[in-house]
N, C-alpha and C positions, 0 to 999 in steps of 0.2 A: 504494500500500500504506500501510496505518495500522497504525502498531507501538504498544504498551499503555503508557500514558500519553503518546501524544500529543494535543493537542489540532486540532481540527478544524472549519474556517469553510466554510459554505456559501453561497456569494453570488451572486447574478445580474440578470438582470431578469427581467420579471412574464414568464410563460408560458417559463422558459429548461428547466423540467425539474427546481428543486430538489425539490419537492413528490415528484414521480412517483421521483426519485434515492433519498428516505429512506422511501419504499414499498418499492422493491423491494430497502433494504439490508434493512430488517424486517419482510421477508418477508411484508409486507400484501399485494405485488399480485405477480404474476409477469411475467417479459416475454417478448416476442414474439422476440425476438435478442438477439445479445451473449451474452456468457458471465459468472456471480457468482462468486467465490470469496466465501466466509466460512469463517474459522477451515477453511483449507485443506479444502474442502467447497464441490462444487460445485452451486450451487443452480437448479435447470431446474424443468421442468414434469412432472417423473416423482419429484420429491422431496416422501416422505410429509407430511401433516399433522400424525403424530407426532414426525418427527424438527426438521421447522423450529418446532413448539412447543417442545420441547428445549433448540433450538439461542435461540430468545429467551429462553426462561425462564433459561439459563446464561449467555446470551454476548451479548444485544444489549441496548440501553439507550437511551432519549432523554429527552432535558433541553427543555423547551418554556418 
């Protein structure tokens, strides 16, 4: 769990999943198993277009 203002490192090696990890926190790509929470909000494969645009437009952000 990440509580608001904390900060947060992603590190691995080459092909470990960080890439595929910050798709499917924002909600670029969907997965095949395992379960998402965002902002208590569980995000599958039946959750709208309209709502996970929402849910980035209000609540998700990346720093590149």
């Amino acid at each position: 769990m990440i509580f608001r203002g904390e900060f947060v490192m992603i590190r691995g090696p080459s092909g470990g999943g960080k890439t595929t990890m910050l798709n499917l926190i924002g909600t670029i790509d969907s997965s095949t198993g395992g379960e998402l929470h965002i902002m208590n909000n569980k995000i599958d494969k039946d959750s709208t277009d309209e709502f996970l645009s929402e849910l980035r437009l209000k609540h998700i952000g990346f720093v590149f």
